[in-house]
C-alpha positions as protocol buffer text, in pm:
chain_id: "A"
residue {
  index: 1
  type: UNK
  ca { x: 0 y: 0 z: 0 }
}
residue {
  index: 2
  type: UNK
  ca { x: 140 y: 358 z: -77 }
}
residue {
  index: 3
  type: UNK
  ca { x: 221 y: 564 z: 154 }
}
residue {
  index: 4
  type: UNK
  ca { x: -50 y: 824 z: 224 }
}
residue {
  index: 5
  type: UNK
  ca { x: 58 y: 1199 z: 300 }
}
residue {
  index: 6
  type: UNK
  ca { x: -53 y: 1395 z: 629 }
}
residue {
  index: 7
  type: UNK
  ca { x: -216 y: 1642 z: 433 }
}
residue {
  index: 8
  type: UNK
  ca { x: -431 y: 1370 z: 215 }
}
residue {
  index: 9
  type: UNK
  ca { x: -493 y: 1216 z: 565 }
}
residue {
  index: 10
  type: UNK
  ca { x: -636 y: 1504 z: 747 }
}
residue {
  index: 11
  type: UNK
  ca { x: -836 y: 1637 z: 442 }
}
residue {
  index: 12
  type: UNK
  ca { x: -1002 y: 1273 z: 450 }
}
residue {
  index: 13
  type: UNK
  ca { x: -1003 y: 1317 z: 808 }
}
residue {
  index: 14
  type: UNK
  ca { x: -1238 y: 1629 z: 768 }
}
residue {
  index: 15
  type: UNK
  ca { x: -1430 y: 1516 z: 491 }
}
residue {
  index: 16
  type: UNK
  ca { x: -1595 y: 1233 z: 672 }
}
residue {
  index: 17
  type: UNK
  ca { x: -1623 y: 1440 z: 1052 }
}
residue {
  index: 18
  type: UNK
  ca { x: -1847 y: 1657 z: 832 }
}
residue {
  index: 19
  type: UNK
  ca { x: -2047 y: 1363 z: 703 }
}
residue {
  index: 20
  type: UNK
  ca { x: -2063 y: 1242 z: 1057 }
}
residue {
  index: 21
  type: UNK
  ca { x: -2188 y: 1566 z: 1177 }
}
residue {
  index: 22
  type: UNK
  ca { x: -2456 y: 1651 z: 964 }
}
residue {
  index: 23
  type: UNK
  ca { x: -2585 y: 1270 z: 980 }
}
residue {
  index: 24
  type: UNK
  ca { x: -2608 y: 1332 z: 1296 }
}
residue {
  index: 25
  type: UNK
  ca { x: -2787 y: 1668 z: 1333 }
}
residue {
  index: 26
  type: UNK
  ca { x: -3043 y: 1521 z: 1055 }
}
residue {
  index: 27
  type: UNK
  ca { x: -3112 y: 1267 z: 1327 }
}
residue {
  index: 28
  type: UNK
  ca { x: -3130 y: 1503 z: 1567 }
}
residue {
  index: 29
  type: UNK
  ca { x: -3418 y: 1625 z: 1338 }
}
residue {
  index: 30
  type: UNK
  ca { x: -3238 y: 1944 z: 1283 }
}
residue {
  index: 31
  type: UNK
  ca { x: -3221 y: 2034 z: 836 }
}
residue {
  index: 32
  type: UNK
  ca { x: -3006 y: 2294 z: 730 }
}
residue {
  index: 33
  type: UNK
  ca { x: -3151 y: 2401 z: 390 }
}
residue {
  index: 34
  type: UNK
  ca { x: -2921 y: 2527 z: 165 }
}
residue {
  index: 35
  type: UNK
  ca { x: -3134 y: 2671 z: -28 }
}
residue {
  index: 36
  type: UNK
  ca { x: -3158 y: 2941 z: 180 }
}
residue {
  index: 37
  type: UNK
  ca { x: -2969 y: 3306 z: 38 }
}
residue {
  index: 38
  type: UNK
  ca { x: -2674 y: 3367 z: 227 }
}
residue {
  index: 39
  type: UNK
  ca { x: -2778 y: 3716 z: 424 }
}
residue {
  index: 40
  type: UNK
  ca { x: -2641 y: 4023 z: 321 }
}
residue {
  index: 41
  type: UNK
  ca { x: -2457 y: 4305 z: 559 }
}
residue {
  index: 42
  type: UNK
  ca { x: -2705 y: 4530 z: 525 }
}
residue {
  index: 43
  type: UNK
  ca { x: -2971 y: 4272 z: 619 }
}
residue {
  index: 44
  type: UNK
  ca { x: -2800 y: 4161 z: 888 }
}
residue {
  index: 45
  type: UNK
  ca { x: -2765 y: 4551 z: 1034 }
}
residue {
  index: 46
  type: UNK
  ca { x: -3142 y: 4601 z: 910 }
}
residue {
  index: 47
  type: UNK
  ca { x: -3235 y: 4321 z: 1178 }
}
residue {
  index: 48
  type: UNK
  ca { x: -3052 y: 4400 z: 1488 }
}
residue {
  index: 49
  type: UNK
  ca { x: -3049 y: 4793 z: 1482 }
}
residue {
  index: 50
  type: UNK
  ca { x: -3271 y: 4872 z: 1712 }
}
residue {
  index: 51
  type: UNK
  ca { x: -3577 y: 5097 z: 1486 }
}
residue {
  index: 52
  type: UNK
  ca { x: -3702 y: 5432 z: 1616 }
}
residue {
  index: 53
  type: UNK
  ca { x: -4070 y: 5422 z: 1590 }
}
C-alpha cells in the first residue's frame, strides 16, 4: 500500500467528521436548507439595529 501523506490524511479526516456531523444533526431532526440566500450586511444591520418608531 502507498504511503498516504498527512495532508491527504487530514483532508479525509475532515471530509468524513463533516459527514458524521450533519448525519447526525439530521437525526437530531435538525435540516439545514441550503437553499436558503446567504444574508447580506445590510440585512443583517437592518435586523438588529434597534428601529425608532
Amino acid at each position: 500500500m502507498p504511503d498516504v501523506s498527512l495532508q491527504t490524511k487530514r483532508a479525509y479526516f475532515a471530509k468524513v467528521k463533516r459527514a458524521n456531523y450533519k448525519a447526525s444533526m439530521r437525526l437530531e431532526g435538525i435540516h439545514n436548507a441550503k437553499s436558503d440566500a446567504k444574508a447580506t450586511r445590510e440585512s443583517i444591520l437592518a435586523k438588529y439595529k434597534p428601529s425608532r418608531s
